[in-house]
TIMIMI-103955 format. One record per atom (N, C-alpha, C): residue in three letters; x, y, z negated. Coordinates in pm, whole numbers, plus 50000, padded with zeros to 5 digits. Each point is the difference from the previous one (the first is absolute). Layout:
BEGIN
ALAXYZ ...
//
This chain:
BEGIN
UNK951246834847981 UNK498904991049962 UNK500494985649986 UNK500644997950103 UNK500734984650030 UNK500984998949853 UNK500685005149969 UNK500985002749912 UNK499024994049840 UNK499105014149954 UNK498954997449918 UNK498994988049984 UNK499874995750128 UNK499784985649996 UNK500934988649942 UNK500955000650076 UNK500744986149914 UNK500685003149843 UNK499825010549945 UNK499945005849875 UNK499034997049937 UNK498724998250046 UNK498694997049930 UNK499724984050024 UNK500644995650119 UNK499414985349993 UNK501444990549887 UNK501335006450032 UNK501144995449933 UNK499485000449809 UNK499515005950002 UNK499415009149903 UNK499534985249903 UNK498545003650068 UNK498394990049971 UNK500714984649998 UNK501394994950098 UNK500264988350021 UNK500454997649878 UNK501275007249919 UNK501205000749901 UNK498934993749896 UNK498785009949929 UNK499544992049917 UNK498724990450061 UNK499855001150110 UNK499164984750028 UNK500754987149978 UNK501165003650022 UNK501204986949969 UNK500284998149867 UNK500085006749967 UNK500385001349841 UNK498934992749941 UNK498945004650075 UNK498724995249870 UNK499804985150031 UNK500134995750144 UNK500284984750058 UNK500974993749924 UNK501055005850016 UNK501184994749883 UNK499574991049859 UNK499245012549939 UNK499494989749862 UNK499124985250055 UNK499534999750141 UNK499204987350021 UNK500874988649970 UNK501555003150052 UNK501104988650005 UNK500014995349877 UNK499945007349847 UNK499904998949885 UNK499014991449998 UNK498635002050020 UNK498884994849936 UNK499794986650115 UNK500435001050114 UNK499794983750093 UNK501544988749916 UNK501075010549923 UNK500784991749936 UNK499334992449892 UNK499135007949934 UNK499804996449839 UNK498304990750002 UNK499265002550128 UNK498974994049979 UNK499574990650122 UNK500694998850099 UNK499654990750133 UNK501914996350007 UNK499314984649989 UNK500894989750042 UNK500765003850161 UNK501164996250027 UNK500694998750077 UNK499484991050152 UNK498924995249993 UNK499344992650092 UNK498315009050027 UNK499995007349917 UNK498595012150038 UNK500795011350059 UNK501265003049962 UNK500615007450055 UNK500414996750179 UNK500464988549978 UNK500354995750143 UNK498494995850093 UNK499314996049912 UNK498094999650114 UNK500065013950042 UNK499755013549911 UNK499685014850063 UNK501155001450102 UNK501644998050019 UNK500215000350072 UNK500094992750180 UNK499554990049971 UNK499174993450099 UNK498805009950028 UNK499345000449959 UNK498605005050041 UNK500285013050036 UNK500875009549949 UNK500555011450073 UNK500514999250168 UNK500624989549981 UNK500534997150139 UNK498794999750125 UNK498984990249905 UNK499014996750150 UNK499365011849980 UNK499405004349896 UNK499245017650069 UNK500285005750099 UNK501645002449989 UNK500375008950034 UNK500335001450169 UNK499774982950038 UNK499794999550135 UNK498544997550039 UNK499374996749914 UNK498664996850060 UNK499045015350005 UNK500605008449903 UNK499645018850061 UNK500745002750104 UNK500554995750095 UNK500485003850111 UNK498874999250114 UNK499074991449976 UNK499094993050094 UNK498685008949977 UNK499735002149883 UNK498715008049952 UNK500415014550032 UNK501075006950012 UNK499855011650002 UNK500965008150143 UNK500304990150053 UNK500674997650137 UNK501445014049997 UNK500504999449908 UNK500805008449943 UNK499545016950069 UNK498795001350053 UNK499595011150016 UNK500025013249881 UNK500284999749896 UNK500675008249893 UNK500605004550013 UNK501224996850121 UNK501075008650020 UNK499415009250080 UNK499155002050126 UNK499505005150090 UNK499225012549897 UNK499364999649847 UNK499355008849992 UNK501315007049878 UNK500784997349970 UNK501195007749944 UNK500705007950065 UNK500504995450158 UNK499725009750112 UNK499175006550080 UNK498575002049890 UNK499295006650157 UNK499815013549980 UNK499385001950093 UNK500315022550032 UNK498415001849967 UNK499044992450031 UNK498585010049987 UNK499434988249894 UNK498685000249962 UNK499314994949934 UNK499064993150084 UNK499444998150089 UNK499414992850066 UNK500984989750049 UNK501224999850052 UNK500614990949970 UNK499944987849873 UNK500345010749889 UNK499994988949885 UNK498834993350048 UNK498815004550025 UNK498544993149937 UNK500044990550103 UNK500575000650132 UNK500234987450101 UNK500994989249956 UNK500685003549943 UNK501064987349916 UNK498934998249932 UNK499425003749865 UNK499534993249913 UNK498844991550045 UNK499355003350165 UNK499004990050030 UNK500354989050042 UNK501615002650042 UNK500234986050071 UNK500644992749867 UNK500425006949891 UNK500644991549896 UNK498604988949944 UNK498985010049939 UNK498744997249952 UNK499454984550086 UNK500365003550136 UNK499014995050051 UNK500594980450029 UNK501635004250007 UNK500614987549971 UNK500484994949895 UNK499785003749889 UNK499774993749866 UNK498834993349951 UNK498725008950078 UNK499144988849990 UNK499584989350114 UNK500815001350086 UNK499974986550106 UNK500674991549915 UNK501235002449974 UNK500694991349915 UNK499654994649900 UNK499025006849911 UNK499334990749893 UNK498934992550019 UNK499215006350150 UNK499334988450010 UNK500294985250063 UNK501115003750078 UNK500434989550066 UNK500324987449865 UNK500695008649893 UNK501064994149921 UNK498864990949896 UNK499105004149962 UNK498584996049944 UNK499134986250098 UNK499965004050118 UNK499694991350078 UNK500244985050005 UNK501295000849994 UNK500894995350042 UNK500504986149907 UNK499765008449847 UNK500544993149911 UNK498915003849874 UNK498104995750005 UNK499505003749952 UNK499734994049853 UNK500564988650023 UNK499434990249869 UNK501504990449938 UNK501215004450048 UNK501384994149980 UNK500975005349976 UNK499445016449997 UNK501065012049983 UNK500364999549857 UNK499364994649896 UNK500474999049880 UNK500574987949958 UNK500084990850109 UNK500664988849951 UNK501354996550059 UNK500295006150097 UNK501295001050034 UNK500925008949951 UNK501054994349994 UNK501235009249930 UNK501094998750056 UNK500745006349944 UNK501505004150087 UNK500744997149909 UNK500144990649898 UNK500924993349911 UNK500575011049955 UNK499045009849950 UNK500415010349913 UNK498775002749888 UNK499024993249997 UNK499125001049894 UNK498945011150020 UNK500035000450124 UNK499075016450025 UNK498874996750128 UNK498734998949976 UNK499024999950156 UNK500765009750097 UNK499674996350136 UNK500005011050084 UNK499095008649978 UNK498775000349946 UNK499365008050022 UNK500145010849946 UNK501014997349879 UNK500745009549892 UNK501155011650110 UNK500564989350095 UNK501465004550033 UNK499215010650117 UNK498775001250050 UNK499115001050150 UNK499925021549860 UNK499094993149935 UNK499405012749902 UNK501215009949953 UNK501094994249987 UNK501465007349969 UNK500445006850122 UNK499954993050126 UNK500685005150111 UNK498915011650026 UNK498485000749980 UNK499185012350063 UNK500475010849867 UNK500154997749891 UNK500425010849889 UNK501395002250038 UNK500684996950034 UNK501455004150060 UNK499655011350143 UNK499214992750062 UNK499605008150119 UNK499315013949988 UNK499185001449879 UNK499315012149985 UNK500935012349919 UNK501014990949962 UNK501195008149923 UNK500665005850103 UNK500464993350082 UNK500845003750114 UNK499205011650041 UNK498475002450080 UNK499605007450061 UNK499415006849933 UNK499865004049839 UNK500015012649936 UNK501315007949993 UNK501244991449991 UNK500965005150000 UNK500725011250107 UNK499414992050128 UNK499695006850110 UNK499415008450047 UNK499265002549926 UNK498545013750062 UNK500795010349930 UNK500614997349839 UNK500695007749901 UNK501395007250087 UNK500704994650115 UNK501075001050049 UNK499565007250115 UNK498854997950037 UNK499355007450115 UNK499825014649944 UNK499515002849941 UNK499575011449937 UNK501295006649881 UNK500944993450025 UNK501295007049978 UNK499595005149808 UNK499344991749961 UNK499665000249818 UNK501024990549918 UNK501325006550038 UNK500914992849933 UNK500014998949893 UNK499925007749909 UNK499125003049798 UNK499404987549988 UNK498424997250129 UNK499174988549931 UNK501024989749997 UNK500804996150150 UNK500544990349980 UNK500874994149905 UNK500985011649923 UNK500224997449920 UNK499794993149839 UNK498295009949994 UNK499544995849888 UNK498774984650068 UNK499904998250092 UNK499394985549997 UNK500704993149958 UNK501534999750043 UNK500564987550018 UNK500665002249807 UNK499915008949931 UNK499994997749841 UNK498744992749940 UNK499005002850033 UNK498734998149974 UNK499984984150029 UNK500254995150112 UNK499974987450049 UNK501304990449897 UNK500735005150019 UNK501114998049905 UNK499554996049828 UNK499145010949938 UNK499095002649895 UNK499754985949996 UNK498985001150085 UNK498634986149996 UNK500134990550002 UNK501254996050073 UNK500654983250015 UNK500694998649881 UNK500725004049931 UNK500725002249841 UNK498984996349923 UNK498965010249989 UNK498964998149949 UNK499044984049964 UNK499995000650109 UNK499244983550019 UNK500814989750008 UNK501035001950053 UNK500844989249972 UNK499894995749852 UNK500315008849916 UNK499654995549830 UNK499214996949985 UNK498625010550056 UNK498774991449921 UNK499334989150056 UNK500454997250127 UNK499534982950087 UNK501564990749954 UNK500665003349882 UNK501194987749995 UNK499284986149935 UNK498985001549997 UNK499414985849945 UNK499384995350108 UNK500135003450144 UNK499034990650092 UNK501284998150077 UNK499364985850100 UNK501174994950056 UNK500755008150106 UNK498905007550079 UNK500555004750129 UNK499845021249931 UNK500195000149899 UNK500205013549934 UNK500875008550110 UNK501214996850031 UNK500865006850106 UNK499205008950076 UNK499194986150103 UNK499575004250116 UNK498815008250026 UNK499065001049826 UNK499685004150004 UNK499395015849972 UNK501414997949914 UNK500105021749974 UNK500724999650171 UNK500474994950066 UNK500285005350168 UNK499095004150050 UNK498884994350012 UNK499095000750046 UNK498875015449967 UNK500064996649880 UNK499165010849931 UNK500505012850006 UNK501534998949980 UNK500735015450008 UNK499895006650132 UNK499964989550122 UNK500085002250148 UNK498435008950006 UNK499144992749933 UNK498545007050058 UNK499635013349888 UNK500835000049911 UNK499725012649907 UNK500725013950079 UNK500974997450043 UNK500725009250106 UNK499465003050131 UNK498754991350056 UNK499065003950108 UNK499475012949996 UNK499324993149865 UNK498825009149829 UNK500675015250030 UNK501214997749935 UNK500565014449990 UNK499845006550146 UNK500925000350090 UNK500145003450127 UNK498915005850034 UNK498684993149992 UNK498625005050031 UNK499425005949975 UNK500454998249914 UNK499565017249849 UNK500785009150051 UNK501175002050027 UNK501135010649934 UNK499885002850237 UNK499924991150026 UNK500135008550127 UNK499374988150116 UNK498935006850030 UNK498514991850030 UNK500705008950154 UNK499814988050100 UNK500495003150145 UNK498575005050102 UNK498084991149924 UNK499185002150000 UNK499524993350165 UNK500554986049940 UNK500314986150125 UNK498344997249956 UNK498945004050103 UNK499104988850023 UNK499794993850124 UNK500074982849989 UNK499474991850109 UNK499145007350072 UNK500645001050155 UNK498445004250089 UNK500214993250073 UNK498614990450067 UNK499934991650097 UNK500924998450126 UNK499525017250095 UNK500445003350106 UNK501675004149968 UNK500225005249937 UNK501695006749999 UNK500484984749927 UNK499594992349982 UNK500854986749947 UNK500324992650111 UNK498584996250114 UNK500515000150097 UNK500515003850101 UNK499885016150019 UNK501155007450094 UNK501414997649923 UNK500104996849894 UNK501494998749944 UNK500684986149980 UNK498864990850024 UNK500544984450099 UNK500515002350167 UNK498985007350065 UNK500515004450133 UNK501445006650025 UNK499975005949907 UNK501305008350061 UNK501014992749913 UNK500114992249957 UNK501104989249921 UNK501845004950044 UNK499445001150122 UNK501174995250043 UNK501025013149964 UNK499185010349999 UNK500915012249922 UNK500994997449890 UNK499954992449920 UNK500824989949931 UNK500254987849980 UNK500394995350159 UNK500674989650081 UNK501335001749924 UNK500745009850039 UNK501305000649885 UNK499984996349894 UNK498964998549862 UNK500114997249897 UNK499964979849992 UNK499055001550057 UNK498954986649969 UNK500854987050068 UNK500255008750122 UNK500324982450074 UNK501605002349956 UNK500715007850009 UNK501324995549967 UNK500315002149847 UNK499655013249932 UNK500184997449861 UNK499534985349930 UNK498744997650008 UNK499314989849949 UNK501104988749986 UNK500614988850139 UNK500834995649989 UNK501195001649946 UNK500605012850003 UNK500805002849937 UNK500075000549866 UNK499165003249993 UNK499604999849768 UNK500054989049987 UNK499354990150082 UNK499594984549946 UNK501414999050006 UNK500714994450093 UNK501454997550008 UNK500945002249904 UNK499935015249967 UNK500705002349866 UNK499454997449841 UNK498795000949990 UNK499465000949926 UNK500334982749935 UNK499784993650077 UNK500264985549992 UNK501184993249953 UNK500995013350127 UNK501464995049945 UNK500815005949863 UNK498925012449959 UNK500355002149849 UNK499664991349857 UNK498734992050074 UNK499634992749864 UNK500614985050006 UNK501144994550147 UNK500754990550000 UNK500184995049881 UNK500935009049898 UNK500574994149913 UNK499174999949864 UNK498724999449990 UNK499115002249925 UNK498894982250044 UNK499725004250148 UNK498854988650051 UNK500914986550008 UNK501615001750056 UNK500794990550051 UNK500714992349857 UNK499805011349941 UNK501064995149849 UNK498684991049887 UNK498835000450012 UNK499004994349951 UNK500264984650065 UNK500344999050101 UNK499894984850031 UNK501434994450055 UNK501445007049917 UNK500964996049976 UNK500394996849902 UNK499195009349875 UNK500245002349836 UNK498864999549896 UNK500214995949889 UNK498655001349928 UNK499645011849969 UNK498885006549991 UNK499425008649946 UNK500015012449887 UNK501394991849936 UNK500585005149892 UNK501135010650063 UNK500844993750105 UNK500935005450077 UNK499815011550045 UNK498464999250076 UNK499235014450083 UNK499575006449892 UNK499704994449901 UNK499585013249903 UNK501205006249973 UNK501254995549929 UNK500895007249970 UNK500685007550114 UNK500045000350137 UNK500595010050081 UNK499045006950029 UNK498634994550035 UNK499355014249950 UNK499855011549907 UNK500044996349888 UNK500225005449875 UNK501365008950029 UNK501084995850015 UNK501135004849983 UNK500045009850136 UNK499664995650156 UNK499655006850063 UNK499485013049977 UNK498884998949921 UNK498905013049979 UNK500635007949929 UNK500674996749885 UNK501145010949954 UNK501105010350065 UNK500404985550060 UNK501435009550078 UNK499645009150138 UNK498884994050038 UNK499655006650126 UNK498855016949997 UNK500014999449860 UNK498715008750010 UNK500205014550003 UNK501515004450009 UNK500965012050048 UNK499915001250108 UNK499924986050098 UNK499595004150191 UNK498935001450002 UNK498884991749936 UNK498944998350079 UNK499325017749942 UNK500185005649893 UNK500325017149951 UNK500225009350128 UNK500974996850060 UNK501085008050111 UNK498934996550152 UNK499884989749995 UNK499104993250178 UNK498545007349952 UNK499464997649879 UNK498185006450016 UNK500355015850007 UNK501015006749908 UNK499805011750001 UNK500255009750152 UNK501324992950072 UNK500615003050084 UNK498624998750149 UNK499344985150022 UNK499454996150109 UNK498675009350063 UNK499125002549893 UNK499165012550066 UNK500445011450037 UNK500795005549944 UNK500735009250004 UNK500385003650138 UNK500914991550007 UNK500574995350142 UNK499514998350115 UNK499074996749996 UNK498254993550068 UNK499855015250047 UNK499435009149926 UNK499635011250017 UNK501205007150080 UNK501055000849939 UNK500825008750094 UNK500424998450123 UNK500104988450040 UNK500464995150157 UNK498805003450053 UNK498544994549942 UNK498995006750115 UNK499795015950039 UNK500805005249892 UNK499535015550012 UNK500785006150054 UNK501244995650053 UNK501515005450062 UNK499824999150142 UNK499315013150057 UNK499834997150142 UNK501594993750065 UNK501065007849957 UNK501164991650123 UNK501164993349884 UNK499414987849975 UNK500434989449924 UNK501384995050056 UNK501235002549954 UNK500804986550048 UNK500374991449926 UNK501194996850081 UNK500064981149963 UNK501285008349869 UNK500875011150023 UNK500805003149887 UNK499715002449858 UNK498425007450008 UNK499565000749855 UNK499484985149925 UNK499844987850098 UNK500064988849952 UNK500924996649940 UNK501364998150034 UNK500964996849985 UNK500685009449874 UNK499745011550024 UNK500425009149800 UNK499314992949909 UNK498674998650011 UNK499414990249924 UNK500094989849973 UNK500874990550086 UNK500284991649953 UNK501184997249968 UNK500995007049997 UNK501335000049954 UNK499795008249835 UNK499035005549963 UNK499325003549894 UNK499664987949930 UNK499304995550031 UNK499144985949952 UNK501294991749948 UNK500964997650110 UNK500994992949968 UNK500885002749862 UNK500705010050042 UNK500465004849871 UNK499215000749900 UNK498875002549958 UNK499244995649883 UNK499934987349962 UNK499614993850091 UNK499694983850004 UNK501534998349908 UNK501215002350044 UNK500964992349978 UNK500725007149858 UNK499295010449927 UNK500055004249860 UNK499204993149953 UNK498734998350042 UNK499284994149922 UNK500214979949968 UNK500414996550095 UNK500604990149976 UNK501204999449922 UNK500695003049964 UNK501394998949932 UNK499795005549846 UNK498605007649994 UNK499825004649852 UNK499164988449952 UNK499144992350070 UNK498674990349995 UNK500784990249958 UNK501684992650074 UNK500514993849939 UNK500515000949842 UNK500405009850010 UNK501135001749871 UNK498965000449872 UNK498745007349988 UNK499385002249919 UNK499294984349996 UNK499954994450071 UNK498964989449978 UNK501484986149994 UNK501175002949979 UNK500484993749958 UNK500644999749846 UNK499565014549955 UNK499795007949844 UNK499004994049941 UNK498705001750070 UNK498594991449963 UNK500634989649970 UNK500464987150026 UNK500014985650017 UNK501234994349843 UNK500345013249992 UNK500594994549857 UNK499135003149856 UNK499065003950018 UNK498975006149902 UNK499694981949986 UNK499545000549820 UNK499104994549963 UNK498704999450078 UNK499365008550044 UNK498304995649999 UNK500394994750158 UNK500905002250071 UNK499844993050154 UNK500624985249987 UNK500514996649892 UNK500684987450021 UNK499024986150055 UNK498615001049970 UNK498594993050126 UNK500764997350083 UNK500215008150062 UNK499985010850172 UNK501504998950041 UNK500694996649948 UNK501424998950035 UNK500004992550129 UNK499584983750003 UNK500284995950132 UNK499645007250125 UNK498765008149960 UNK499965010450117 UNK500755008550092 UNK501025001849918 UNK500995008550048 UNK501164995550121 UNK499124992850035 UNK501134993150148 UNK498955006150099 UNK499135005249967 UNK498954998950101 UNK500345018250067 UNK500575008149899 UNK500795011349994 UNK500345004350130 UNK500954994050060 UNK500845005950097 UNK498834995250131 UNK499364990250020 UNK499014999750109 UNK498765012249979 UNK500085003349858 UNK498665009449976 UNK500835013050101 UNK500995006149957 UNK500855011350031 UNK499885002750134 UNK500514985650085 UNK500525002750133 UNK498215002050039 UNK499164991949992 UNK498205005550062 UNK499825016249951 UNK500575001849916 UNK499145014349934 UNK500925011550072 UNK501444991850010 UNK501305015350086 UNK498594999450157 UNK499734987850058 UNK499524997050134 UNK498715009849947 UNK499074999749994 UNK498855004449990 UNK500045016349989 UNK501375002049885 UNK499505013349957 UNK500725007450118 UNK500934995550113 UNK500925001650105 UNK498835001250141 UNK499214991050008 UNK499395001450079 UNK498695004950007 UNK499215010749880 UNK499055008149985 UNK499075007850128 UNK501035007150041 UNK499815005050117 UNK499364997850159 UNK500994984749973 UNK499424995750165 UNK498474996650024 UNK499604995249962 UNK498594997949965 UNK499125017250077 UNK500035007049914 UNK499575016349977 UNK500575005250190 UNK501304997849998 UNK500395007850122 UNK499554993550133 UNK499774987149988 UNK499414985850137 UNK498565009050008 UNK499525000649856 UNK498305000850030 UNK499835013450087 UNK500665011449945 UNK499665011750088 UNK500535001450114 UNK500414990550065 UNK500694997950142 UNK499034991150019 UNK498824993049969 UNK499864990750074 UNK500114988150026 UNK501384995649936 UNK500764994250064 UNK500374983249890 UNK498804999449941 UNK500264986649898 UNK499974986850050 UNK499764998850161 UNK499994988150074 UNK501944992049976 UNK500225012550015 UNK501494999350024 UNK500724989249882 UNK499154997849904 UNK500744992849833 UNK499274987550032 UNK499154994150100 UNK499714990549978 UNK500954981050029 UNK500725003050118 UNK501174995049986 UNK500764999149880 UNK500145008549947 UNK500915001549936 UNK499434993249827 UNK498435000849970 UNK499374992749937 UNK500324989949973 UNK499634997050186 UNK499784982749996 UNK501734992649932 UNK501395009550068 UNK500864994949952 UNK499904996849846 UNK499385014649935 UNK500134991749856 UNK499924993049907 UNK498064993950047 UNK499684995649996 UNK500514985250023 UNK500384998150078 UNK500944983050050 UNK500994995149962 UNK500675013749963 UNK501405001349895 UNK499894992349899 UNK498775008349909 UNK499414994049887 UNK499754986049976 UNK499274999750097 UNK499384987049988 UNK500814987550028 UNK500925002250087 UNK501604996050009 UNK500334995749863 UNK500775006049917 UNK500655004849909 UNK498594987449867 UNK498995002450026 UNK499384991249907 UNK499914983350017 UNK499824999650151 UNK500454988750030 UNK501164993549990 UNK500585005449978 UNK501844999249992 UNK499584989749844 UNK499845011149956 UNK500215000149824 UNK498784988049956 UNK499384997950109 UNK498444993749936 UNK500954980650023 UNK500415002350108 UNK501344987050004 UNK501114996549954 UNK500155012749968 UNK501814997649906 UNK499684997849826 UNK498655004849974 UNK499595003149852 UNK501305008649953 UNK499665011550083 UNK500795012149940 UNK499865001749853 UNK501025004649948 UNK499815009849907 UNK498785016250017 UNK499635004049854 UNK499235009850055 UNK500715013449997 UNK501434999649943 UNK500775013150042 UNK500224999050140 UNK500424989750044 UNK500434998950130 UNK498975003850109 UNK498944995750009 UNK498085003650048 UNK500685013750016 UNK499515007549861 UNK499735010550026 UNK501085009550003 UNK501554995250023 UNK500835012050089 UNK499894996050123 UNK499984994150083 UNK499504993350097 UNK499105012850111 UNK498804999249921 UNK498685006850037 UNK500715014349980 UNK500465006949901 UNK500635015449984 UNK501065001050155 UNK500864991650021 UNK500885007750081 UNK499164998350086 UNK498774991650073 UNK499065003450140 UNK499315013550001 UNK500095005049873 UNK499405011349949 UNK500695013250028 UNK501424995049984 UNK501075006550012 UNK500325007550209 UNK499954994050012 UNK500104994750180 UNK498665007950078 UNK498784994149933 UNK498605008850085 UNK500345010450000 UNK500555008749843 UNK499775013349999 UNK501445004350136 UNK501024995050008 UNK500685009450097 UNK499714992550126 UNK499244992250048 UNK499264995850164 UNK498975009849948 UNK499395004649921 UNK499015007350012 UNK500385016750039 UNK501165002449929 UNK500885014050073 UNK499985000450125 UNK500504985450043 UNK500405001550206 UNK498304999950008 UNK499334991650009 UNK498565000750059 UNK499885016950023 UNK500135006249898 UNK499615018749994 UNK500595004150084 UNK501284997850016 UNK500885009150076 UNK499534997550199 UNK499714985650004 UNK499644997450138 UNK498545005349970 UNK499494998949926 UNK498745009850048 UNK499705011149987 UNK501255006049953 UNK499925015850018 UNK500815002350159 UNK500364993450011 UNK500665000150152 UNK498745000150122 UNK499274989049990 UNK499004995450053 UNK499055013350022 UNK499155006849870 UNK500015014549968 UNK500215006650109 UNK501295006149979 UNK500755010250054 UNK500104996950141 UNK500014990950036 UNK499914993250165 UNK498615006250037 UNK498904998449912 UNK498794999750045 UNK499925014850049 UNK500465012749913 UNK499695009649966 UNK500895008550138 UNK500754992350034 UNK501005007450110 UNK499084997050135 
//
């Protein structure tokens, strides 16, 4: 089944990417290099500000065993997304459209993106729960579809990007609900027996939570940090060039991560060795796939139609070393959660986090170069993933201590 799964999600990803692919075309030919670099800003803050609305409890229902479970995650997800919007409304009732983030976008825009990111996440999740690897596949084409889609036909409004994101995120709810209805209704009393017993996913909330923020933060470093080192033009083009070269891992991490998710929870006597095949797997892929990503995309760069895009190509070898890291460290994530044991990365967060931020400060005083920035940020990238090996290994120790 496990097998047939990452066949069907590897599958659904190959042409969900593909069909994303033509977006790079059409954000080339019809959004400026500075609309390009706003959506990637605004990607960045979503993507931490859904950490808060949905208390990364998604993972909890990708691993869960019964269905009343799920429906207790989804009350506590439900129920702190709308604390959060009311707070967030409250708060900022009559100024939320006039403040900006020197990216041309309300918050209230960036607030509405982060809950459509969030409802993506936790359809994606119910889909992973219920082991419907097929849908997942074909959402994430479908979603793929719709943003292509609109991206063309919103290229005449300013914030067009953000807003086939948006729209594609909640059309993929649409589907999910249709195609596999979990048959979640709000009930008073079980919403609040499922605040009471919270603490049943104490593991997720209080240490994942931090932990996502931490990383999550320290991935969009060179995205949030490089906006107020470089102009706008700069972040668009390594985004741009980014999204190309990287979209072979980020293929390998979606298809691979549920997957994975599922099998460690279902392996009554899990060890720390089938981690480790896996990731000496990962590795060796990672490090084909890097060495072909170069050569071909140094084939690309003599073509006519990339000659734009040429200065981009310094940005190359920092894209490589994040994508060898990422697609290298797939696993750990998947094997922490079904142990339990995700408190354990938060240290190790915070290091990267400081690294980062290190490394921008550096550069925010020296007026780095922006090749220099961003190899900089890759080799910290480089480093988490093998402190993130030892973290496993002492807590498979830790484990095995327990169990004796």
């Amino acid at each position: 089944m496990y097998l047939k799964g990452i066949i069907q999600i590897l599958s659904g990803n190959i042409i969900a990417q593909g069909i994303m692919f033509t977006s790079t075309f059409i954000l080339g030919l019809y959004y400026s290099q500075e609309a390009v670099g706003t959506y990637a800003i605004f990607s960045s803050y979503i993507v931490i500000i859904s950490i808060f609305t949905s208390l990364r409890l998604e993972q909890g229902i990708s691993k869960a065993k019964r269905r009343n479970e799920v429906l207790k995650l989804l009350d506590i997800i439900i129920t702190s997304s709308l604390c959060l919007t009311v707070i967030y409304f409250s708060i900022l009732p009559f100024t939320v459209d006039k403040l900006k983030i020197e990216i041309g976008v309300s918050l209230t825009v960036i607030y509405l993106g982060s809950i459509s990111l969030t409802i993506f996440n936790v359809s994606n999740s119910i889909l992973t729960y219920g082991c419907k690897f097929d849908l997942i596949s074909k959402s994430k084409i479908i979603k793929a579809t719709a943003f292509v889609s609109l991206l063309y036909l919103l290229k005449d409004f300013h914030s067009g990007i953000i807003l086939s994101f948006i729209c594609s995120h909640v059309i993929i709810y649409l589907y999910v609900k249709i195609k596999y209805d979990i048959k979640y209704k709000p009930r008073k009393n079980r919403i609040l027996n499922s605040l009471k017993r919270h603490k049943e996913f104490e593991y997720i909330y209080r240490y994942s939570v931090p932990n996502a923020c931490l990383n999550v933060i320290s991935q969009q470093i060179p995205i949030i940090a490089g906006a107020l080192l470089y102009p706008a033009s700069v972040i668009g083009a390594y985004f741009l060039f980014d999204k190309i070269i990287r979209t072979p891992a980020i293929i390998i991490m979606q298809s691979l991560r549920p997957v994975l998710i599922r099998y460690y929870s279902n392996t009554k006597k899990l060890k720390s060795g089938t981690y480790y095949w896996h990731v000496l797997f990962l590795v060796m892929f990672a490090s084909v796939y890097s060495i072909v990503a170069f050569y071909l995309t140094q084939m690309a760069m003599t073509l006519e139609a990339a000659k734009e895009w040429v200065d981009g190509s310094e940005y190359l070898i920092p894209i490589l070393i994040i994508s060898f890291s990422q697609i290298s460290n797939t696993a750990t994530i998947p094997y922490l959660l079904s142990l339990k044991k995700t408190k354990n990365l938060f240290y190790l967060e915070i290091l990267n986090l400081s690294s980062r931020i290190g490394v921008a400060a550096i550069c925010l005083n020296g007026q780095s170069a922006p090749g220099n920035f961003f190899i900089l940020i890759s080799l910290i990238s480089l480093i988490i993933f093998m402190l993130n090996i030892l973290v496993v290994k002492l807590t498979s120790i830790e484990v095995d201590d327990v169990k004796r």
